[in-house]
N, CA, C and O of each residue as an XYZ file, in Angstrom:
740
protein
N       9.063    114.464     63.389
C      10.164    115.121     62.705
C       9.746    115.505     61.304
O       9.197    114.692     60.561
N      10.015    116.781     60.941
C       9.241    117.261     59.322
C      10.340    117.577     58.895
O      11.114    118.106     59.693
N      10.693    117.398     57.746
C      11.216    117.622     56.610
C      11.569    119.161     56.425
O      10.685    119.946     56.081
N      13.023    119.629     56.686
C      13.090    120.916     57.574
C      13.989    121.617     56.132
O      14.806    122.452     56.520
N      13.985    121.447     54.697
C      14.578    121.834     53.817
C      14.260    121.413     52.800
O      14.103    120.193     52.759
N      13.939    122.498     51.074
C      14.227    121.602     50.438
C      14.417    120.449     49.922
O      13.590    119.607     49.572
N      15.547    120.438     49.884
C      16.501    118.954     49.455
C      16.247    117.877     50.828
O      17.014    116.920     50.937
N      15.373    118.038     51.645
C      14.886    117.252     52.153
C      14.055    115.964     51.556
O      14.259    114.751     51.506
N      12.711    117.119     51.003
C      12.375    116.616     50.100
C      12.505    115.792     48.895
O      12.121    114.636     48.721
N      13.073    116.534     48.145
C      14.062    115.936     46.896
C      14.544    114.123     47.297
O      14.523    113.091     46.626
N      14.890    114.396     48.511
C      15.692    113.093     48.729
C      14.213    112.157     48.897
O      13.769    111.389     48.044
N      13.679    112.422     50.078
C      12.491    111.490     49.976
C      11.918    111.229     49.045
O      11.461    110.086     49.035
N      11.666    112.042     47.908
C      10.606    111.309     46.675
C      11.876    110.497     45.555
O      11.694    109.493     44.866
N      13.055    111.267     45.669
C      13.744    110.253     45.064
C      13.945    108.792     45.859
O      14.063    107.915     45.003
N      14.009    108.334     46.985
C      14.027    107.355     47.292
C      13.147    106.468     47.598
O      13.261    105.335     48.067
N      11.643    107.517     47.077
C      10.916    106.400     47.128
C      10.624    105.227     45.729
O      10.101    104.116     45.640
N      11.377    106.325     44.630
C      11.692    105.966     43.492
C      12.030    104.278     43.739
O      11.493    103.223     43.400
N      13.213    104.669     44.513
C      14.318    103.763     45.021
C      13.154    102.150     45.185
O      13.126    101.141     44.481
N      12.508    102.450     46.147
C      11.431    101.847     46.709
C      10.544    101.306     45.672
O      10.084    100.169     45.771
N      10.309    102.017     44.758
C       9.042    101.506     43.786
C       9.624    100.785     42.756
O       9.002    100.502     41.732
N      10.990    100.410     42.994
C      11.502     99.586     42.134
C      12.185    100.035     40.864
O      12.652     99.172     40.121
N      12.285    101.379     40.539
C      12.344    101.839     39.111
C      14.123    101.289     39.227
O      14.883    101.132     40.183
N      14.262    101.121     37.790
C      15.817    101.104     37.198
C      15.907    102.416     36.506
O      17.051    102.661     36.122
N      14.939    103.412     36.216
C      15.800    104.632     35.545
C      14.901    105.632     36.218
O      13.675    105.585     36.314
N      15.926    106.756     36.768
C      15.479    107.988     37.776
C      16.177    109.129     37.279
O      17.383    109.363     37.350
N      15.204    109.856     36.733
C      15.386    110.915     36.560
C      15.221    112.005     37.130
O      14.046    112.366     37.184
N      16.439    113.094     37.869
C      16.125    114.022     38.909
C      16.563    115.485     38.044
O      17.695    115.593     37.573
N      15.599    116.509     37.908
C      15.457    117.600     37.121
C      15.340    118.793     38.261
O      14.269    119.363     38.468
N      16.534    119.104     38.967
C      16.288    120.367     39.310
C      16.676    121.567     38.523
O      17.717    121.628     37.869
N      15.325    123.032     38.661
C      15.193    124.016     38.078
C      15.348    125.347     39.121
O      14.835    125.497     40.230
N      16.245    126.260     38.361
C      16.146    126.990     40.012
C      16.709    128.448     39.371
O      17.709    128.644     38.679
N      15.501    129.575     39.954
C      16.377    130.892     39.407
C      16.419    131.606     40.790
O      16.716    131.038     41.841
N      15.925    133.557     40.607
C      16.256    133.735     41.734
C      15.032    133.958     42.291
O      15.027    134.931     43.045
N      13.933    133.354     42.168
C      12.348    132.875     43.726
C      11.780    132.114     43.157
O      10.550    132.150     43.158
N      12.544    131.059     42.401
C      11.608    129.389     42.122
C      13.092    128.430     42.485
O      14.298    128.671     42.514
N      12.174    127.178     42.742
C      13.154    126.366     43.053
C      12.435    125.272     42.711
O      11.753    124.937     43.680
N      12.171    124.121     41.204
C      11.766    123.262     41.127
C      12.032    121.680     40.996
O      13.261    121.742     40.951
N      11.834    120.734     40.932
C      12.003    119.998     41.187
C      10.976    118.686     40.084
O       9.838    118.960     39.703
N      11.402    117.855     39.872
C      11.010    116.606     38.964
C      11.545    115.578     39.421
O      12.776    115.605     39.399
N      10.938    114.410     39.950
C      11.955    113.128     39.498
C      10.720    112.245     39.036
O       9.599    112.268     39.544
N      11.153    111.448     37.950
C      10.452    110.474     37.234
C      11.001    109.815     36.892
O      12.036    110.060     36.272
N      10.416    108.287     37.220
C      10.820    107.064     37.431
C      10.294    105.817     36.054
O       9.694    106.254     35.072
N      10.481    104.946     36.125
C       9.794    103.401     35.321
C       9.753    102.341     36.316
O       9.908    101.155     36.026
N       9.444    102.981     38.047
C       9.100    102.342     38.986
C       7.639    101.542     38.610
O       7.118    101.473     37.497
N       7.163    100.981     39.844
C       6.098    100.422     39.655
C       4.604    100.988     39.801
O       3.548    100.390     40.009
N       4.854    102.215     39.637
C       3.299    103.364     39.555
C       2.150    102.957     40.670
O       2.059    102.182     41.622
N       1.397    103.845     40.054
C       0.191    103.607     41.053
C      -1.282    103.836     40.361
O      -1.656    104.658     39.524
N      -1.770    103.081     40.852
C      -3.540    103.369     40.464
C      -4.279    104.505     40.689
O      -4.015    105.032     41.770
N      -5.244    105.142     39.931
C      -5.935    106.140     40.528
C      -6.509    106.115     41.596
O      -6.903    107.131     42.167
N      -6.618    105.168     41.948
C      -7.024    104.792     43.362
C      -5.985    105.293     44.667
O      -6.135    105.617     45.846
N      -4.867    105.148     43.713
C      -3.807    105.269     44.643
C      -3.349    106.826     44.916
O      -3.302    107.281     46.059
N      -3.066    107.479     43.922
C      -2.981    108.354     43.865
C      -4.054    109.509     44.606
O      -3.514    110.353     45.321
N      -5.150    109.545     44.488
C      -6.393    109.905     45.122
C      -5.399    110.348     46.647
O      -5.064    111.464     47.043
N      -5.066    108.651     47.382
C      -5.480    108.496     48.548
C      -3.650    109.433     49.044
O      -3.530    110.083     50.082
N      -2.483    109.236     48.005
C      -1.304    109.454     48.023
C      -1.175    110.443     48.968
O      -0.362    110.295     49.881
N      -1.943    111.557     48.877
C      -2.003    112.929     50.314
C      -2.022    113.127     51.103
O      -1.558    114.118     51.667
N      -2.843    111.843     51.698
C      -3.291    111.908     52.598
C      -2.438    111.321     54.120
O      -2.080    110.151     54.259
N      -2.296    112.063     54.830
C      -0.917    111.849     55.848
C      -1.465    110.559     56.505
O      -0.545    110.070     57.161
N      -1.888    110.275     56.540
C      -2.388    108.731     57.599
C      -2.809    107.224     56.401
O      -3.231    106.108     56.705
N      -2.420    107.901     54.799
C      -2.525    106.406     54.115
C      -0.815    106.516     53.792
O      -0.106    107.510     53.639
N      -0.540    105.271     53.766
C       0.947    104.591     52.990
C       1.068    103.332     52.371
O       0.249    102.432     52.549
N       1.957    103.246     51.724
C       1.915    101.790     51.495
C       3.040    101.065     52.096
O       3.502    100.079     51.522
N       3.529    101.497     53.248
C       4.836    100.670     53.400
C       4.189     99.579     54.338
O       2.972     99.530     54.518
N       5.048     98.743     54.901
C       4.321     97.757     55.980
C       3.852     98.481     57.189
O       4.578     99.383     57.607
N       2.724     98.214     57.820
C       2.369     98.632     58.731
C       3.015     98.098     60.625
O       2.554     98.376     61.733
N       4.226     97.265     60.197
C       4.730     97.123     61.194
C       5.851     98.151     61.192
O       6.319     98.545     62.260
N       6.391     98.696     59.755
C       7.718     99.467     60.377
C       6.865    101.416     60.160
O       7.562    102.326     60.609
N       5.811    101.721     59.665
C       5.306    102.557     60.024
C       3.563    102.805     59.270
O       3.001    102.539     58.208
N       3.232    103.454     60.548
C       1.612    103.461     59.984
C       1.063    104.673     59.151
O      -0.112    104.717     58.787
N       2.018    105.697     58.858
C       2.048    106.928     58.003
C       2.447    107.144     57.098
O       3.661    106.974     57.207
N       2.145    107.526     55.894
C       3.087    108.344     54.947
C       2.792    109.904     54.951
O       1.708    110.433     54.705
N       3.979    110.524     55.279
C       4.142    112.000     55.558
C       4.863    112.244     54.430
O       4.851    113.470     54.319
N       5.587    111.698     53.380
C       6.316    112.647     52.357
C       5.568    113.300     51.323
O       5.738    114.515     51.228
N       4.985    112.889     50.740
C       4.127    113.477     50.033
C       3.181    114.645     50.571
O       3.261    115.816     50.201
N       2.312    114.164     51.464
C       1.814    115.767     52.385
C       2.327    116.530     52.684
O       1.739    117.600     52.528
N       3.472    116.594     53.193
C       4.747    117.068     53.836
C       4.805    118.016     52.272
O       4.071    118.975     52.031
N       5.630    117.581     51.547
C       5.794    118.396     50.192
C       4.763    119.081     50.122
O       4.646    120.286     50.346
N       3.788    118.147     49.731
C       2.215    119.303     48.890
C       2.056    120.664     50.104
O       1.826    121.848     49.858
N       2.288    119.945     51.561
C       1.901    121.294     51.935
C       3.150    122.000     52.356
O       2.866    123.135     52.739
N       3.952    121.839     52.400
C       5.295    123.117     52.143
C       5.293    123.670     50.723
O       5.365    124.899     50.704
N       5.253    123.307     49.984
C       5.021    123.913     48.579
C       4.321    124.832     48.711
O       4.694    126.004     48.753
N       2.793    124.282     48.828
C       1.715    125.142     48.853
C       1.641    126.643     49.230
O       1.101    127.604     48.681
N       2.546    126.472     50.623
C       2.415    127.632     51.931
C       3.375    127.868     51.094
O       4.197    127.153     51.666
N       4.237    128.493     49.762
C       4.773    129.102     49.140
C       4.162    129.981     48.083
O       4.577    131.005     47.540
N       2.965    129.228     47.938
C       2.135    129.788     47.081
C       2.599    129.038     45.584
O       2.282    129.602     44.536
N       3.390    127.695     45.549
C       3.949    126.712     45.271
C       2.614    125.519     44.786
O       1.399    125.460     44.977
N       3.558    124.741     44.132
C       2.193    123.332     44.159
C       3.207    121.988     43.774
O       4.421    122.163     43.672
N       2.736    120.962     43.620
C       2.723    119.601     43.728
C       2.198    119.322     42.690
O       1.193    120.001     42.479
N       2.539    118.308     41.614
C       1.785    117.884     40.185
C       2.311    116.310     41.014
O       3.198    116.244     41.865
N       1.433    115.063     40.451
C       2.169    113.828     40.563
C       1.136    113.384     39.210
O      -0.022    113.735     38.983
N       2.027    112.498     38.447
C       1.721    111.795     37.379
C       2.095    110.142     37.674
O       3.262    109.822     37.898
N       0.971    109.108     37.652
C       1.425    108.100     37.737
C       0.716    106.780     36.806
O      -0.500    106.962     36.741
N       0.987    105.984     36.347
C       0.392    105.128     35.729
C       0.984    103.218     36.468
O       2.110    102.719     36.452
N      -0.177    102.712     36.948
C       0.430    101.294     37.251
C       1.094    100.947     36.332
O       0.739    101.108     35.164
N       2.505    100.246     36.790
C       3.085     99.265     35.863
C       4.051    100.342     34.912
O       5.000     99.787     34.359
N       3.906    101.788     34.676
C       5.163    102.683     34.022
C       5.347    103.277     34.942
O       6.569    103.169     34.837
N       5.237    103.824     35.774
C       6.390    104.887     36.580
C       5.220    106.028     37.344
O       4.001    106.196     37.316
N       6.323    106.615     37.968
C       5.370    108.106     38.266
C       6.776    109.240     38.021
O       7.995    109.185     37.855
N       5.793    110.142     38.117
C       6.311    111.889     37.623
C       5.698    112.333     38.946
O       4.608    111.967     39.388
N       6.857    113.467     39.707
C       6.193    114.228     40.953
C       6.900    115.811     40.224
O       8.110    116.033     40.253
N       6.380    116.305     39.908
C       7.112    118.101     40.475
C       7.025    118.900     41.132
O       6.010    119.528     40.829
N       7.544    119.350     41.994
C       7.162    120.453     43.035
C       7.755    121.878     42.640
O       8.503    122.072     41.681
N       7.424    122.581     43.292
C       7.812    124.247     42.728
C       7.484    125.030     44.273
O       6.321    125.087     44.671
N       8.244    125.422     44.814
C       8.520    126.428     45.565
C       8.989    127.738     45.147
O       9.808    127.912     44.244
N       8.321    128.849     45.985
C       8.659    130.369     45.920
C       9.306    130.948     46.872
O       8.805    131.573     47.806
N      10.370    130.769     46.678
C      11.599    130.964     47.408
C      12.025    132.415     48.173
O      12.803    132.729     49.073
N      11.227    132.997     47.441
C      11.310    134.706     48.092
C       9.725    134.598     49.211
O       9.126    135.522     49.760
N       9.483    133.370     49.226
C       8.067    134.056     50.240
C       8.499    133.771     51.807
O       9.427    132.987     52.004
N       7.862    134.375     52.879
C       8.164    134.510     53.944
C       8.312    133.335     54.544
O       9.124    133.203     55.460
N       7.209    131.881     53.914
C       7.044    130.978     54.798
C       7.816    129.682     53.804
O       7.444    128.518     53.961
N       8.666    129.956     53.014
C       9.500    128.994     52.060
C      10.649    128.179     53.031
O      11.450    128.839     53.692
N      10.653    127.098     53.049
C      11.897    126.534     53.761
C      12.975    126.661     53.185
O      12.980    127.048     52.017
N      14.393    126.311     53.984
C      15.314    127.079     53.326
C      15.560    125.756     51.947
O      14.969    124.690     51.771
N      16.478    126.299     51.307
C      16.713    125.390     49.959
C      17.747    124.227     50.758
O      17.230    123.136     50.517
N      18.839    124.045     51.504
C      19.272    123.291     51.436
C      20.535    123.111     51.072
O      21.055    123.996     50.392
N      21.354    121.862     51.462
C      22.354    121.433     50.895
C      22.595    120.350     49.708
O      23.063    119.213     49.656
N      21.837    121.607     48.443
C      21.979    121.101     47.416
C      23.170    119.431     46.870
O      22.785    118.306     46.551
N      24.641    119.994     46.979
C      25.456    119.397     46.781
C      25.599    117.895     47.560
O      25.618    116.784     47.030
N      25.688    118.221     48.908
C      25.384    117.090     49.730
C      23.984    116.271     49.273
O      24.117    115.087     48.966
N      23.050    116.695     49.238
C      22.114    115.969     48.585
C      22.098    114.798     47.277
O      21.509    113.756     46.990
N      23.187    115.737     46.684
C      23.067    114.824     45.157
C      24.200    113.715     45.329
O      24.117    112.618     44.776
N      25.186    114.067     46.084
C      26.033    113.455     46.556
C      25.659    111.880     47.321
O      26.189    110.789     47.107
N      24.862    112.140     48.004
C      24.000    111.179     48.619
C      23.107    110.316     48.149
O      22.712    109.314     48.745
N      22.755    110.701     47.022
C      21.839    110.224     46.257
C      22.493    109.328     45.108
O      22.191    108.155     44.889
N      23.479    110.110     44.383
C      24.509    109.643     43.538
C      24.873    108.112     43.993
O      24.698    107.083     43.341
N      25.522    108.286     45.514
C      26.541    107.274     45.858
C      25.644    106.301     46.589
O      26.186    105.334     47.123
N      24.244    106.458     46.679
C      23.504    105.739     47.371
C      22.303    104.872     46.479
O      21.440    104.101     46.899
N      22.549    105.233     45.356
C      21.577    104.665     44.187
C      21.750    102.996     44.577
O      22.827    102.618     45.039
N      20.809    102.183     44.396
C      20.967    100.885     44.420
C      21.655    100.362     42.921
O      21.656    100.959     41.844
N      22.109     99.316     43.192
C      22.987     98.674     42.181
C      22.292     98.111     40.487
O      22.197     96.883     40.487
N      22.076     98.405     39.865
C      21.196     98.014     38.706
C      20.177     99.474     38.146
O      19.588     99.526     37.066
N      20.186    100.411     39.061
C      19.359    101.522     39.143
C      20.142    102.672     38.412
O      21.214    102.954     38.946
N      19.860    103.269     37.475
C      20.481    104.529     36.779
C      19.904    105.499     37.274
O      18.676    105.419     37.276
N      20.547    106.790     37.885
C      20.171    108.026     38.356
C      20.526    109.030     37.347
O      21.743    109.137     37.191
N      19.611    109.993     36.429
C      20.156    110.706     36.048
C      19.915    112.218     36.486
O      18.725    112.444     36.707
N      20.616    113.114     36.633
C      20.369    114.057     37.360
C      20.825    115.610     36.273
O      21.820    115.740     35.560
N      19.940    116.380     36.455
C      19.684    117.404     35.565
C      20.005    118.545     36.816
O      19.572    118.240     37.927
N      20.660    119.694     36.694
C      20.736    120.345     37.834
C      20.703    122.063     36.809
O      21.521    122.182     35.896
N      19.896    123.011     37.054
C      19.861    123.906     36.300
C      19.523    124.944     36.882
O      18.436    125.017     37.454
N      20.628    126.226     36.841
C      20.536    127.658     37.885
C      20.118    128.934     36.382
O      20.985    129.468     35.690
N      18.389    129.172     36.205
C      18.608    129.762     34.843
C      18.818    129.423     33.778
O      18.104    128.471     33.464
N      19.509    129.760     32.988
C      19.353    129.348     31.535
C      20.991    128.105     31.503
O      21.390    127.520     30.496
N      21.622    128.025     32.906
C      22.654    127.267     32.513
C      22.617    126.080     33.315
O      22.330    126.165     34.509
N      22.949    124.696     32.632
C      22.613    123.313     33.753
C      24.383    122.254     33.846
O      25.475    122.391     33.294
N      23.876    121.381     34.726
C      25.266    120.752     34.237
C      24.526    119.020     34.700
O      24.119    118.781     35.837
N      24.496    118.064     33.630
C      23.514    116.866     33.757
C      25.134    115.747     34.251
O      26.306    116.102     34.124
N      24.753    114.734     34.666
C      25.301    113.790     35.620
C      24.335    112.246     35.350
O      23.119    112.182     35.166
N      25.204    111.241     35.394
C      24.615    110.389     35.410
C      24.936    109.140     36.477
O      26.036    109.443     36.940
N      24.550    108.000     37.034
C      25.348    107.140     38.145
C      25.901    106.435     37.028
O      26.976    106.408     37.627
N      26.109    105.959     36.170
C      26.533    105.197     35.162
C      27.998    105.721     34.685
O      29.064    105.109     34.741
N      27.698    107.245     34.119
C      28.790    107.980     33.640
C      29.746    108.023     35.047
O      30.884    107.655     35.341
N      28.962    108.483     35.527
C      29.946    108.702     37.376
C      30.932    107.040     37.381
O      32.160    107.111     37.406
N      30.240    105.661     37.355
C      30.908    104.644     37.736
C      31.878    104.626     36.860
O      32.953    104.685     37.456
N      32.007    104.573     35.710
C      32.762    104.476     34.296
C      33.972    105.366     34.661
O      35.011    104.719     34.794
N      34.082    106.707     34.856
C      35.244    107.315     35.508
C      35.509    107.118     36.832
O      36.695    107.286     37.118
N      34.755    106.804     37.771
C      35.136    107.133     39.479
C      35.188    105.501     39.806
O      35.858    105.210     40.797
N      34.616    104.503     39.153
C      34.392    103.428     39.805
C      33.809    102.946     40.534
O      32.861    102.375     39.996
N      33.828    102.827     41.607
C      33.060    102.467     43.149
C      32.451    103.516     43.852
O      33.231    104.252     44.456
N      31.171    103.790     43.932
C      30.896    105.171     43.889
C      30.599    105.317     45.555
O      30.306    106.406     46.048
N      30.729    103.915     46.458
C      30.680    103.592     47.759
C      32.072    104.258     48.884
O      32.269    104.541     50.065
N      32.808    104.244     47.493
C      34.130    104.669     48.357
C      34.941    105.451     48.804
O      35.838    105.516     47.963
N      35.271    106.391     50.022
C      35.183    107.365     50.937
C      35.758    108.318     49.851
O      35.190    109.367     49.546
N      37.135    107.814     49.182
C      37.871    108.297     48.538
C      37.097    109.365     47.035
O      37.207    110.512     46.601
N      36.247    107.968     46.665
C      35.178    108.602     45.221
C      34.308    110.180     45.484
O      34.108    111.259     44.926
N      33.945    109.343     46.879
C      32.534    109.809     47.468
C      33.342    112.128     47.677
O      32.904    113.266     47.505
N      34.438    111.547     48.050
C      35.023    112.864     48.594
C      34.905    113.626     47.105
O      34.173    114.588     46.874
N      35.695    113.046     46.265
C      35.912    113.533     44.933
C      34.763    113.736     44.211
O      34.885    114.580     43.323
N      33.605    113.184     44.326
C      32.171    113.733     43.967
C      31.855    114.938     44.465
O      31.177    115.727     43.807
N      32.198    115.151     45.385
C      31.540    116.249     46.679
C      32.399    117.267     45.976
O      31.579    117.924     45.335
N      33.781    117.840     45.704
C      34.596    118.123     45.364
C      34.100    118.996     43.799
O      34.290    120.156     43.434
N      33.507    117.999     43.244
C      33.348    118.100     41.371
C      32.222    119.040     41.412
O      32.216    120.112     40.807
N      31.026    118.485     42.338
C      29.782    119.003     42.278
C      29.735    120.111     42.836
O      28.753    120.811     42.589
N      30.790    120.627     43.773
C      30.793    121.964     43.990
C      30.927    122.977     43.335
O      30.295    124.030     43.243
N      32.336    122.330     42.613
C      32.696    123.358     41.456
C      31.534    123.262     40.223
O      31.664    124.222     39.463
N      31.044    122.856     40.047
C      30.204    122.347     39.228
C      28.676    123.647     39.433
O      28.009    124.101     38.503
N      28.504    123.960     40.938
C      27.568    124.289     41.622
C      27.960    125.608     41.269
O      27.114    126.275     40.673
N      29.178    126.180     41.536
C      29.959    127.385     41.853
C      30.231    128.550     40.531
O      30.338    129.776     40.568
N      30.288    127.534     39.334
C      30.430    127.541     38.305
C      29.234    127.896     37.611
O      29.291    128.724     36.702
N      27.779    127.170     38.057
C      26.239    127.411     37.772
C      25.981    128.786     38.316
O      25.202    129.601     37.822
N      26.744    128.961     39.423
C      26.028    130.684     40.183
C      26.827    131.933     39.638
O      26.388    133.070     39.467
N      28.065    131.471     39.412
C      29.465    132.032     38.818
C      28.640    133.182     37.630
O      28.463    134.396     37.729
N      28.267    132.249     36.567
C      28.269    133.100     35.610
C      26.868    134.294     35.765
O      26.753    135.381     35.199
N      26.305    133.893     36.344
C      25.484    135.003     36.827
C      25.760    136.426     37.061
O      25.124    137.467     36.893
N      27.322    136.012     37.659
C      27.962    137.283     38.068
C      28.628    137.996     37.015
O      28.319    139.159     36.753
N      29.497    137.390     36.413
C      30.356    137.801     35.097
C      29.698    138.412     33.880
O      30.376    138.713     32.897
Protein backbone atom coordinates (compact mmCIF):
# COMPACT_ATOMS: atom_id res chain seq x y z
CA UNK A 1 0.00 0.00 0.00
CA UNK A 2 1.81 3.54 -1.05
CA UNK A 3 1.04 6.59 0.18
CA UNK A 4 -1.60 7.74 -2.47
CA UNK A 5 -1.60 11.77 -1.54
CA UNK A 6 0.10 14.45 -0.30
CA UNK A 7 -1.11 14.82 3.10
CA UNK A 8 -0.43 11.31 3.18
CA UNK A 9 2.76 12.05 3.64
CA UNK A 10 2.63 14.98 5.86
CA UNK A 11 0.92 12.67 8.28
CA UNK A 12 3.59 9.98 8.26
CA UNK A 13 6.63 12.16 8.94
CA UNK A 14 4.62 14.00 11.42
CA UNK A 15 3.98 10.94 13.32
CA UNK A 16 7.01 9.75 13.23
CA UNK A 17 7.83 12.89 15.09
CA UNK A 18 5.24 11.41 17.36
CA UNK A 19 7.50 8.29 17.57
CA UNK A 20 10.87 9.94 18.10
CA UNK A 21 9.64 11.24 21.14
CA UNK A 22 9.70 15.04 20.43
CA UNK A 23 7.45 17.38 22.84
CA UNK A 24 7.52 20.30 20.27
CA UNK A 25 6.34 19.75 16.44
CA UNK A 26 6.40 22.02 14.23
CA UNK A 27 4.27 21.58 10.92
CA UNK A 28 4.97 24.45 8.14
CA UNK A 29 2.87 24.02 5.21
CA UNK A 30 3.72 26.32 2.05
CA UNK A 31 1.58 26.23 -0.94
CA UNK A 32 0.94 28.50 -4.11
CA UNK A 33 -0.37 27.71 -7.46
CA UNK A 34 2.51 24.49 -8.61
CA UNK A 35 4.42 24.14 -5.22
CA UNK A 36 3.18 22.49 -2.36
CA UNK A 37 5.73 22.39 0.60
CA UNK A 38 6.05 21.00 3.54
CA UNK A 39 8.41 21.14 6.98
CA UNK A 40 7.95 19.46 10.18
CA UNK A 41 10.66 19.81 12.82
CA UNK A 42 10.84 18.28 15.89
CA UNK A 43 13.23 18.20 19.52
CA UNK A 44 12.58 14.41 19.00
CA UNK A 45 15.35 12.13 19.52
CA UNK A 46 17.41 12.67 16.06
CA UNK A 47 19.57 10.58 14.34
CA UNK A 48 23.21 9.88 13.57
CA UNK A 49 24.87 10.32 10.33
CA UNK A 50 24.96 7.00 10.22
CA UNK A 51 21.47 7.06 10.39
CA UNK A 52 20.50 9.29 8.18
CA UNK A 53 22.81 7.89 5.30
CA UNK A 54 20.87 4.63 5.68
CA UNK A 55 17.15 6.71 6.33
CA UNK A 56 16.27 6.05 2.26
CA UNK A 57 16.70 3.29 1.98
CA UNK A 58 13.28 1.18 1.69
CA UNK A 59 14.44 -2.09 3.39
CA UNK A 60 16.35 -0.16 6.59
CA UNK A 61 13.98 1.04 9.68
CA UNK A 62 14.19 1.39 12.97
CA UNK A 63 10.99 0.14 14.25
CA UNK A 64 10.93 -3.47 15.79
CA UNK A 65 11.44 -6.01 13.47
CA UNK A 66 8.60 -8.07 14.72
CA UNK A 67 5.83 -5.48 13.87
CA UNK A 68 7.61 -4.56 10.49
CA UNK A 69 10.80 -5.22 8.53
CA UNK A 70 10.59 -1.90 6.26
CA UNK A 71 10.63 1.62 6.37
CA UNK A 72 8.81 2.98 3.26
CA UNK A 73 8.01 6.63 4.47
CA UNK A 74 10.76 8.33 3.82
CA UNK A 75 11.52 6.63 0.26
CA UNK A 76 8.07 6.81 -0.45
CA UNK A 77 8.35 10.80 -0.06
CA UNK A 78 11.93 11.25 -1.56
CA UNK A 79 10.66 9.42 -4.46
CA UNK A 80 7.21 11.03 -5.06
CA UNK A 81 8.73 14.33 -4.65
CA UNK A 82 11.39 13.66 -6.88
CA UNK A 83 9.11 12.31 -9.90
CA UNK A 84 7.84 16.02 -9.51
CA UNK A 85 10.92 17.30 -10.26
CA UNK A 86 10.53 18.05 -6.35
CA UNK A 87 13.14 17.02 -3.54
CA UNK A 88 13.48 15.94 0.08
CA UNK A 89 16.02 17.94 2.50
CA UNK A 90 16.23 15.99 6.09
CA UNK A 91 18.24 17.69 8.82
CA UNK A 92 19.01 15.71 11.88
CA UNK A 93 21.25 15.84 14.86
CA UNK A 94 21.27 12.90 17.75
CA UNK A 95 19.78 13.98 20.87
CA UNK A 96 18.05 17.64 19.12
CA UNK A 97 15.54 16.77 16.70
CA UNK A 98 15.24 16.42 12.95
CA UNK A 99 13.99 18.87 10.12
CA UNK A 100 12.38 17.01 6.88
CA UNK A 101 11.07 19.35 3.91
CA UNK A 102 9.60 18.20 0.97
CA UNK A 103 8.49 20.29 -2.08
CA UNK A 104 6.34 19.02 -4.74
CA UNK A 105 5.40 20.45 -8.31
CA UNK A 106 2.06 20.30 -8.40
CA UNK A 107 1.40 21.25 -12.04
CA UNK A 108 3.58 18.18 -13.22
CA UNK A 109 1.95 15.25 -14.85
CA UNK A 110 3.22 12.67 -12.36
CA UNK A 111 2.44 14.87 -8.90
CA UNK A 112 0.03 13.06 -6.53
CA UNK A 113 -2.97 14.67 -5.78
CA UNK A 114 -2.61 17.23 -2.70
CA UNK A 115 -5.14 15.81 -0.53
CA UNK A 116 -7.38 16.38 2.28
CA UNK A 117 -5.61 19.09 3.63
CA UNK A 118 -8.19 19.92 6.46
CA UNK A 119 -8.90 16.39 7.49
CA UNK A 120 -5.31 15.92 7.82
CA UNK A 121 -4.61 18.63 10.30
CA UNK A 122 -7.60 17.72 11.99
CA UNK A 123 -6.20 14.38 12.66
CA UNK A 124 -3.15 15.35 13.61
CA UNK A 125 -4.37 18.20 15.90
CA UNK A 126 -6.72 15.80 17.86
CA UNK A 127 -4.32 12.95 17.74
CA UNK A 128 -1.13 14.64 19.15
CA UNK A 129 -0.02 12.63 22.23
CA UNK A 130 -0.57 14.18 25.59
CA UNK A 131 2.54 16.34 26.78
CA UNK A 132 3.41 16.94 22.94
CA UNK A 133 2.82 20.58 21.43
CA UNK A 134 1.87 20.65 17.70
CA UNK A 135 2.34 23.77 16.10
CA UNK A 136 1.05 24.16 12.76
CA UNK A 137 1.81 26.93 10.18
CA UNK A 138 -0.55 26.58 7.15
CA UNK A 139 0.24 29.16 4.23
CA UNK A 140 -1.65 29.63 0.59
CA UNK A 141 0.94 32.56 -0.86
CA UNK A 142 1.65 35.43 0.86
CA UNK A 143 -1.35 34.66 3.43
CA UNK A 144 -1.13 31.89 6.49
CA UNK A 145 -3.27 31.15 9.44
CA UNK A 146 -0.83 29.37 12.49
CA UNK A 147 -2.65 26.98 15.15
CA UNK A 148 -1.37 25.49 18.02
CA UNK A 149 -2.56 21.97 20.20
CA UNK A 150 -2.10 24.03 23.31
CA UNK A 151 -4.01 27.19 22.08
CA UNK A 152 -6.66 24.65 20.54
CA UNK A 153 -6.97 22.88 24.32
CA UNK A 154 -7.25 26.28 26.22
CA UNK A 155 -10.46 27.20 24.09
CA UNK A 156 -11.91 23.70 22.87
CA UNK A 157 -10.73 21.61 25.81
CA UNK A 158 -10.69 17.95 25.10
CA UNK A 159 -9.50 17.85 21.77
CA UNK A 160 -10.57 13.80 21.79
CA UNK A 161 -14.10 14.77 21.73
CA UNK A 162 -16.54 14.04 18.81
CA UNK A 163 -18.17 17.28 19.65
CA UNK A 164 -14.48 19.45 19.64
CA UNK A 165 -13.20 17.28 16.97
CA UNK A 166 -16.41 18.37 14.68
CA UNK A 167 -15.87 22.04 15.61
CA UNK A 168 -12.15 21.85 14.57
CA UNK A 169 -13.10 20.44 11.22
CA UNK A 170 -15.65 23.26 10.98
CA UNK A 171 -12.93 26.29 11.95
CA UNK A 172 -10.24 24.86 9.71
CA UNK A 173 -12.34 24.97 6.83
CA UNK A 174 -13.29 28.30 7.06
CA UNK A 175 -9.98 29.03 7.91
CA UNK A 176 -8.89 27.05 4.55
CA UNK A 177 -11.67 28.89 2.49
CA UNK A 178 -10.71 32.12 3.70
CA UNK A 179 -6.70 31.29 2.66
CA UNK A 180 -8.03 30.58 -1.12
CA UNK A 181 -10.82 33.34 -0.76
CA UNK A 182 -8.65 36.18 -1.00
CA UNK A 183 -6.95 35.15 -3.98
CA UNK A 184 -10.07 35.80 -5.63
CA UNK A 185 -11.14 39.26 -4.33
Amino acid sequence: MGLRTIVDHVMDIVQNSFKAQAKKIRLRIVQNDSRFCFTVEDDGVGMTQEEILRVFDPFYTTRDPKVRRVGLGLPFLKQAAEATGGYVKLESEKGKGTRVTACFNTDHIDCQEIGDVVGCLVTLLTGTPEGVELCVERCYKDDCYALTTTQLMEVLGDLSSPVVIKSLYEVLEELEKDLFEKEVS
